[in-house]
C-alpha positions as CSV (number, residue, x, y, z in Angstrom):
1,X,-133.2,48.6,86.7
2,X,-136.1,45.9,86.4
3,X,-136.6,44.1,83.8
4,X,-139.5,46.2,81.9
5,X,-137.3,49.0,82.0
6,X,-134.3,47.1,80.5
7,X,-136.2,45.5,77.6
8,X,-138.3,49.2,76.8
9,X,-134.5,50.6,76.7
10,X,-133.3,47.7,74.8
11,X,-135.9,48.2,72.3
12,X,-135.4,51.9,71.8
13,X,-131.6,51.3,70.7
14,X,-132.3,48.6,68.5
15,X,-135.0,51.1,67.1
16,X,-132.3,53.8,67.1
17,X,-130.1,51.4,64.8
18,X,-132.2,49.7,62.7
19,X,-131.5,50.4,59.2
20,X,-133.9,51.8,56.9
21,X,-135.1,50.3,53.8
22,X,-135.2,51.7,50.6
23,X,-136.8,51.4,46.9
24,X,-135.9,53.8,44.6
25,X,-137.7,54.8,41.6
26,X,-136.0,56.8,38.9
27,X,-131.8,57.2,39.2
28,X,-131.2,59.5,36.5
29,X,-129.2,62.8,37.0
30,X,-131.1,64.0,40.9
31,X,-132.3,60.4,41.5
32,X,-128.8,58.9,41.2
33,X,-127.8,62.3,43.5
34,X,-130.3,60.6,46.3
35,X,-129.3,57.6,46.1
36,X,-125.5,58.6,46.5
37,X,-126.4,60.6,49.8
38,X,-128.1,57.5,51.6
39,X,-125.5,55.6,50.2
40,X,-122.8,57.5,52.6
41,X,-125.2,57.5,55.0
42,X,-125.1,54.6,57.8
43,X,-127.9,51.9,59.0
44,X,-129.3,52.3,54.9
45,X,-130.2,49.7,53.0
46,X,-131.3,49.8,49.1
47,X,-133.4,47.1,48.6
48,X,-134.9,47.8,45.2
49,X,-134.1,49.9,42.2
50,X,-136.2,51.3,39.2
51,X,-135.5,52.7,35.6
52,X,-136.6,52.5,32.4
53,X,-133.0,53.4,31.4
54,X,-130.5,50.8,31.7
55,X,-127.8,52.4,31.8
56,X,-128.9,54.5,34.8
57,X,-130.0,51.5,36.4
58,X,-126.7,49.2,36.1
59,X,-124.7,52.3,37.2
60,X,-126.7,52.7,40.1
61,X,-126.4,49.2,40.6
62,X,-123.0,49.1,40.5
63,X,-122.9,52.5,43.1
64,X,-124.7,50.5,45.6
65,X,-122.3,47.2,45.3
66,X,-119.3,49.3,45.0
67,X,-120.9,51.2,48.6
68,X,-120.5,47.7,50.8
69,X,-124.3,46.7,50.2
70,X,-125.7,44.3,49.1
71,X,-126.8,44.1,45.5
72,X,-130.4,45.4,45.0
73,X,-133.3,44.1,43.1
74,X,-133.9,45.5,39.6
75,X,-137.2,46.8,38.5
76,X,-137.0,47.3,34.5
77,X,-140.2,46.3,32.6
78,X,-141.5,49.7,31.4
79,X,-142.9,52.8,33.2
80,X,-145.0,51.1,35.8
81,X,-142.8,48.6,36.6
82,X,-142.8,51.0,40.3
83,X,-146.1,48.8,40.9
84,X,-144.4,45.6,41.7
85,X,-141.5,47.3,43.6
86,X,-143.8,49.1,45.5
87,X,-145.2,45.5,46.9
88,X,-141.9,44.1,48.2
89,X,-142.2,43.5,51.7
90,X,-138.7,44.1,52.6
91,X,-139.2,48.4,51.7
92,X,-139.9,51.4,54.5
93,X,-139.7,54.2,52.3
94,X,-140.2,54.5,48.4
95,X,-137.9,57.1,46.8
96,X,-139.1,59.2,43.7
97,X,-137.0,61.1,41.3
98,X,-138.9,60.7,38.0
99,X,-140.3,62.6,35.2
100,X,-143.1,65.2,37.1
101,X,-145.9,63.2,36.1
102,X,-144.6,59.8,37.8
103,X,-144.4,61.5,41.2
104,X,-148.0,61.1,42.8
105,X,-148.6,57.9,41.5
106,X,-145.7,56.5,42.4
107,X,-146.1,58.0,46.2
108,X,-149.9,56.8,45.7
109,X,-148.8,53.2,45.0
110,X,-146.1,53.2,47.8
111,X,-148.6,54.7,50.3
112,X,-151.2,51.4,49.3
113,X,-148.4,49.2,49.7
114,X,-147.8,50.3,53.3
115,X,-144.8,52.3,52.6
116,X,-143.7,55.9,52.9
117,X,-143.1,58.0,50.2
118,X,-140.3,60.8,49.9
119,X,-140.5,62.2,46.1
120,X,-138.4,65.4,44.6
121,X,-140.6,68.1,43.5
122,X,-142.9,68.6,42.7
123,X,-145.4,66.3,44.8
124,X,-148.5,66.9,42.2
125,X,-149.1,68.1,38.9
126,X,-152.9,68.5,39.2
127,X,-155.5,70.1,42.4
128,X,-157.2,66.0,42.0
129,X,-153.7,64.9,42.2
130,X,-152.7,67.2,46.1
131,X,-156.2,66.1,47.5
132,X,-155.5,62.2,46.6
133,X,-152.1,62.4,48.2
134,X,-153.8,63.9,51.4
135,X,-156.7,61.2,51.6
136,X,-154.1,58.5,50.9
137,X,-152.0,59.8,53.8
138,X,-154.7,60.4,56.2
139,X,-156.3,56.8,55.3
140,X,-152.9,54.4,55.4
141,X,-151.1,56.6,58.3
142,X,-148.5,56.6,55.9
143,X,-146.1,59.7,55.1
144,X,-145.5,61.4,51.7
145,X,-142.6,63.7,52.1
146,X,-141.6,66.2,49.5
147,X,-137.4,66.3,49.3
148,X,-137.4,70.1,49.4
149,X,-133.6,70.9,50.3
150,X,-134.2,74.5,50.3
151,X,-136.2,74.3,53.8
152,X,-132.4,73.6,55.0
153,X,-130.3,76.1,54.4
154,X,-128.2,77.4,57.7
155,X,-129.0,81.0,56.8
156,X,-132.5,80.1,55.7
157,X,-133.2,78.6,59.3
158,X,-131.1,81.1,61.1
159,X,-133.9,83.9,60.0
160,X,-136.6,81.2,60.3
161,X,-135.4,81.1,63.9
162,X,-135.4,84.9,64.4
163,X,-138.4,85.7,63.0
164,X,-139.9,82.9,65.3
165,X,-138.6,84.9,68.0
166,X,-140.1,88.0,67.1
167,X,-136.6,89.8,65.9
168,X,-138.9,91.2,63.1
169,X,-141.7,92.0,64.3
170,X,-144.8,90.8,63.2
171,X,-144.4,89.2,60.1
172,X,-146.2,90.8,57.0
173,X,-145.1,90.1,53.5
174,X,-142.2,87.4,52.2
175,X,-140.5,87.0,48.1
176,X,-139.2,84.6,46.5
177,X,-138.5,83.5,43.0
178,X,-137.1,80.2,41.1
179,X,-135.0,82.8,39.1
180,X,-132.6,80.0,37.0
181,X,-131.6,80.0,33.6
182,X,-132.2,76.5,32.3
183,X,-132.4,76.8,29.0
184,X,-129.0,74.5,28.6
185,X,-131.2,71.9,30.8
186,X,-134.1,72.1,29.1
187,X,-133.1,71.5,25.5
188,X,-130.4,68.4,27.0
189,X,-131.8,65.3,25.8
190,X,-129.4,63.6,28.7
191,X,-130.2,65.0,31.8
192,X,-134.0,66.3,32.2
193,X,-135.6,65.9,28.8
194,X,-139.2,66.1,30.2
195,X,-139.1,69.2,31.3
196,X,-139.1,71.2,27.8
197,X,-142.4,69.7,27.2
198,X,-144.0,71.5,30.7
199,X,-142.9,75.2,29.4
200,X,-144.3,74.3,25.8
201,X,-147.5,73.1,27.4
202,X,-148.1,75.2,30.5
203,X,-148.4,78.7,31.0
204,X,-147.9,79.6,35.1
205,X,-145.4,79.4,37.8
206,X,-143.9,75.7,36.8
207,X,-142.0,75.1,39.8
208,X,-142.7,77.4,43.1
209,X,-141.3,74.6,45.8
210,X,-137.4,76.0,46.4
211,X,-138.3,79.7,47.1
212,X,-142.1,78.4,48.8
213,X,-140.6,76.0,51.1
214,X,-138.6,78.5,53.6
215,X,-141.1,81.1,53.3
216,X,-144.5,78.7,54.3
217,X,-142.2,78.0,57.4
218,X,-141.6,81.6,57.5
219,X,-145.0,82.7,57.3
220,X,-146.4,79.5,59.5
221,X,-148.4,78.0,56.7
222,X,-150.7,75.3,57.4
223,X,-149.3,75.7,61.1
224,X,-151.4,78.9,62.3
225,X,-152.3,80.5,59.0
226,X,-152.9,78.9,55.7
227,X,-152.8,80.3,51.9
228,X,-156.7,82.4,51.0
229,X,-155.7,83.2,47.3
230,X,-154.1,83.9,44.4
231,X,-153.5,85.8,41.5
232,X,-150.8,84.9,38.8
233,X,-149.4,86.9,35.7
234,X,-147.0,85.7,32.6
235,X,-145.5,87.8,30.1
236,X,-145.1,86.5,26.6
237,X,-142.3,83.9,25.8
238,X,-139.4,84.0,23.2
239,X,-136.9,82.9,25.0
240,X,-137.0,79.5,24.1
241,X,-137.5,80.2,20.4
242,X,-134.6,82.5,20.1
243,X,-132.3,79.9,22.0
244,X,-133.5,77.2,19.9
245,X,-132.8,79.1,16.5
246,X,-129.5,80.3,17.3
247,X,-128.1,77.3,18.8
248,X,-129.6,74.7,16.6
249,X,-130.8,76.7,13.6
250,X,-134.3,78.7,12.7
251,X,-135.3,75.5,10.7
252,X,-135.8,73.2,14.5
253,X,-138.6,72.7,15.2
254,X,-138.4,74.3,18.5
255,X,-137.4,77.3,16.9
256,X,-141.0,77.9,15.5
257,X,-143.0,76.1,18.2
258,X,-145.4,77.8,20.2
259,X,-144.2,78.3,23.8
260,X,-147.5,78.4,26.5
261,X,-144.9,79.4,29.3
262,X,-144.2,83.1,29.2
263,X,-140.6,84.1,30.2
264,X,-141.2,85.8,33.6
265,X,-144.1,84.6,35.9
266,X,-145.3,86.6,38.9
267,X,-147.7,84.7,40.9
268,X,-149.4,86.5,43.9
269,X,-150.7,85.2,47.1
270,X,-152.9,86.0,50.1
271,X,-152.7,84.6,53.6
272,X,-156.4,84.1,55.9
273,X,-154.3,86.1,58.4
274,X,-153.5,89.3,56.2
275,X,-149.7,88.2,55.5
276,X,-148.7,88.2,51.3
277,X,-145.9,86.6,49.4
278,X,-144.7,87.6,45.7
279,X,-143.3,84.5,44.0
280,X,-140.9,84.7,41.0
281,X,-140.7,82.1,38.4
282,X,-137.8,82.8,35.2
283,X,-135.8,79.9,33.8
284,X,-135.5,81.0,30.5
285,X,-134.5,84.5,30.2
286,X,-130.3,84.9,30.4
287,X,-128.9,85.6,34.1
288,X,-127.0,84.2,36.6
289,X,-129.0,82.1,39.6
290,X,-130.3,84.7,42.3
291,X,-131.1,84.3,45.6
292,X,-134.2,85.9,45.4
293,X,-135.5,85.9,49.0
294,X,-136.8,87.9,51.7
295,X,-138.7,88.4,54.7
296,X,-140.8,91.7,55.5
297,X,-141.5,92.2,59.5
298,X,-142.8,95.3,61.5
299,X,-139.8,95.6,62.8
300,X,-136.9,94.7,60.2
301,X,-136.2,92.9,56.8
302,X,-134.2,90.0,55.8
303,X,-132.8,90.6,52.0
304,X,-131.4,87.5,50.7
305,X,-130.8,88.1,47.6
306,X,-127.5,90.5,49.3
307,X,-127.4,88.4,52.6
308,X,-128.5,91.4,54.3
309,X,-130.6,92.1,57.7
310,X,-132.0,95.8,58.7
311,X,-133.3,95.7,62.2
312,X,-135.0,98.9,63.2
313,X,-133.4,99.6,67.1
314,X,-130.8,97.4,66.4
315,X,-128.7,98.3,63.4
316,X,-125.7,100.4,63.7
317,X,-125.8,102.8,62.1
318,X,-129.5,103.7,61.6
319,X,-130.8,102.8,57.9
320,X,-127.8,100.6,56.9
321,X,-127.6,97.0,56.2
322,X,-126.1,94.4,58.5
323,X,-124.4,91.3,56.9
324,X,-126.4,88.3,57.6
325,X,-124.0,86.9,59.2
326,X,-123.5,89.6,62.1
327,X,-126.4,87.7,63.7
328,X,-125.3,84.1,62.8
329,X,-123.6,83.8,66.6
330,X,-126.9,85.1,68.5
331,X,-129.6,83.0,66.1
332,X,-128.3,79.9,64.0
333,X,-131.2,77.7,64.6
334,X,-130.3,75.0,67.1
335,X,-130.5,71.9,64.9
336,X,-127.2,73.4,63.0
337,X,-125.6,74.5,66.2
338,X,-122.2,72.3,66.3
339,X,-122.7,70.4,63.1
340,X,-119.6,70.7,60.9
341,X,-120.7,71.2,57.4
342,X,-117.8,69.7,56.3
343,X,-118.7,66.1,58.3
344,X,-121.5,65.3,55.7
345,X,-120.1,63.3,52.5
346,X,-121.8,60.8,50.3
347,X,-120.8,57.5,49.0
348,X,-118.7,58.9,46.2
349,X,-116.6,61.4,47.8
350,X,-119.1,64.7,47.4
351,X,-119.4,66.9,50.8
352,X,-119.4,70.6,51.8
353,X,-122.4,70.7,54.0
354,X,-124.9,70.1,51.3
355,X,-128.4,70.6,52.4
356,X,-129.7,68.2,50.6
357,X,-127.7,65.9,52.9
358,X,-128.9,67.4,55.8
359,X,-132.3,67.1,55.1
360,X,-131.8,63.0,54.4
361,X,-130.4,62.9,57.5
362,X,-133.5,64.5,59.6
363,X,-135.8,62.5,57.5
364,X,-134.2,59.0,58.1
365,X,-133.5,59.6,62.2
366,X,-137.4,61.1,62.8
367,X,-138.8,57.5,60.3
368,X,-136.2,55.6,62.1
369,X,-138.0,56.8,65.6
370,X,-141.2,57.2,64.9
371,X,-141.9,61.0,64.6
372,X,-143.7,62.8,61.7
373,X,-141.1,64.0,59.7
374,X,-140.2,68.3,59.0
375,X,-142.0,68.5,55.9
376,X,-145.4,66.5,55.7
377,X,-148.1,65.7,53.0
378,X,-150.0,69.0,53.7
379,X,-146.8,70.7,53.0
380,X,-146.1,68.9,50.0
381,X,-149.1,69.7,48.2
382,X,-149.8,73.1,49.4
383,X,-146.4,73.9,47.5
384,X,-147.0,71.8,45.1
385,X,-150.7,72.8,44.0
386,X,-149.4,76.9,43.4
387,X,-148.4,75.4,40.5
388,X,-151.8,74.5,38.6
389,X,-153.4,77.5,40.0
390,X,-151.2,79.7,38.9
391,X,-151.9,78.4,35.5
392,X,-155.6,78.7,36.0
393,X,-155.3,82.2,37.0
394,X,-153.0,83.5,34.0
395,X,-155.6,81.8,31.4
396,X,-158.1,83.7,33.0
397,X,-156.7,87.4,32.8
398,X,-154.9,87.0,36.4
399,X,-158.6,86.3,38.0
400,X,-158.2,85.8,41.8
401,X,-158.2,81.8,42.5
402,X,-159.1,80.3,46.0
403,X,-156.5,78.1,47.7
404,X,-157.9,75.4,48.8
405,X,-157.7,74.1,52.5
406,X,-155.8,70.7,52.8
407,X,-155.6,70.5,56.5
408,X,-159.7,70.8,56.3
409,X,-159.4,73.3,59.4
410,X,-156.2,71.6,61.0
411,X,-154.1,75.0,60.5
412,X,-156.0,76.8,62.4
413,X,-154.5,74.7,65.9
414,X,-151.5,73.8,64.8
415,X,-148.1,75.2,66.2
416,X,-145.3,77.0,64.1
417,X,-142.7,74.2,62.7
418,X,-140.9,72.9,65.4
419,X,-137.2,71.5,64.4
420,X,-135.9,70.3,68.1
């Protein structure tokens, strides 16, 4: 071996092990979830932490020291204090779990600085919002990745895989739904007292990401085809009145408050390429979480709210379901193939083959070698921007709204997701 070839090696397994540097803004309730993955994770380093809540803070603080690291830098003075974290030198990749509306600007400030940016969902609150992520992105060469966990899901990838290889057909029509009774949440001054506020303001589908996710990878959004239109449709809302007054009496205020978000959202949309999706949105009628997915080919459907496959040909007998899990052996998509879902853990103990713990772990290895990561910023804010339309189409009698094109005409040559 000459000596070129020995120092190009020697620098591609010190690249392979150098630790990645983080800053994280917000460790409340999923924010201090975050930080405890990377926290079991190895070659991590938390540099910096952010809160206007002290007692999140110090706890975090103490998770990180308690972890064998070093003890991170505090960031405390108010709700912009993310400004001067974001300029530390020492930081690859600026964490956001936040209130909604912190989530671009922090990725916005982080992208300036010369970091990445991975933030939980959503990525954007507002159209302005999606396109200034983008331009940012494109401008610094920096990332802005969306921490959607549902993307990960073994089953989730398994039919990803199969439909990539044509098991159903041509692909024509996927559903989905955030179907997830959060009243309890929403009216818990503890854990996510922000989000109360969103359903009394806004009237649309609040939070598409989880169910969007799978189904744009499905569907090869933004890689091949890209989203034309939509249409979205509430009814009314009184579910968040009728918890309020029985829980906490007719006289609170949120008892007699009116409520923009109607119960039960249906939102609507249109691919270029002919292909549809129907996309649920209920977190406050009463009902335990569903699974409400599915994929609609020429030649079979995946039902995931039953974890059920009908492939026409192929299931035995004719017309009956097939348990998902009849095809797991022939399809599981190759990046779970010999993982042991028990192997992931985090700092504190937690394991079970979490998602969310397998998506941090593709995100660090592809920054720590150099490769665009799963999701990207067209992704995040394609998912992200359903959101506002929706609203704008419900407060105009369900009017069709155009989707616009983030990629500015980079779908149409870009290949299906590729997870090798």
């Amino acid at each position: 071996m000459n000596r070129r070839d020995f120092l190009f090696q020697a620098a591609v397994a010190q690249r392979d092990i150098r630790p990645i540097r983080l800053g994280f803004v917000g460790v409340g309730d999923r924010g201090s979830y975050h930080l405890d993955v990377c926290l079991g994770m190895d070659s991590v380093e938390v540099k910096a932490i952010c809160d206007t809540n002290p007692q999140f803070l110090h706890r975090a603080k103490r998770w990180i020291e308690q972890a064998g690291k070093p003890s991170p830098a505090l960031y405390d003075r108010g709700k912009t204090d993310f400004l001067r974290l974001c300029e530390r030198d020492d930081i690859d990749l600026v964490v956001t779990a936040t209130p909604w509306q912190y989530h671009a600007p922090v990725c916005l400030a982080a992208m300036r600085a010369g970091k990445h940016a991975a933030t939980e969902v959503p990525a954007g609150l507002t159209l302005d919002e999606c396109w200034d992520l983008v331009e940012t992105s494109e401008k610094t060469g920096k990332h802005t990745v969306m921490l959607e966990q549902a993307n990960y899901s073994q089953e989730g990838l398994m039919v990803l895989n199969m439909a990539q290889k044509g098991v159903f057909g041509e692909v024509l029509h996927a559903t989905g739904g955030y179907v997830h009774d959060l009243r309890l949440v929403k009216f818990d001054p503890e854990r996510e007292p922000w989000r109360l506020q969103h359903s009394i303001d806004r009237n649309g589908n609040n939070y598409p990401t989880h169910p969007m996710g799978p189904m744009a990878w499905w569907l090869d959004i933004n890689r091949g085809d890209r989203f034309d239109y939509l249409v979205s449709m509430s009814s009314k809302g009184v579910m968040l009145n009728d918890f309020a007054a029985r829980y906490y009496g007719e006289r609170n205020p949120y008892a007699n408050v009116r409520v923009a978000q109607g119960d039960c959202n249906t939102t609507l949309l249109r691919t270029v390429e002919g292909k549809t999706i129907t996309l649920y949105h209920d977190t406050n009628t009463p009902h335990p979480q569903t699974a409400e997915m599915r994929l609609q080919g020429t030649k079979g459907l995946y039902a995931g709210n039953i974890q059920k496959l009908y492939i026409e040909g192929r299931s035995k007998p004719e017309h009956a379901w097939e348990a998902a899990d009849h095809y797991k052996a022939e399809f599981e998509h190759p990046v779970w193939k010999g993982i042991d879902p028990d192997k992931f853990k985090t700092a504190r103990g937690h394991g079970g083959g979490n998602t969310t713990q397998f998506m941090w772990m593709r995100l660090l290895d592809a920054l720590r070698r150099g490769k665009e990561p799963d999701q990207n910023v067209y992704d995040a804010v394609t998912w992200s921007v359903i959101s506002p339309l929706s609203e704008r189409s419900v407060a105009v009698k369900s009017t069709p709204i155009d989707f616009p094109d983030f990629t500015r005409g980079k779908w149409k040559n870009t290949l299906p997701i590729n997870l090798a």
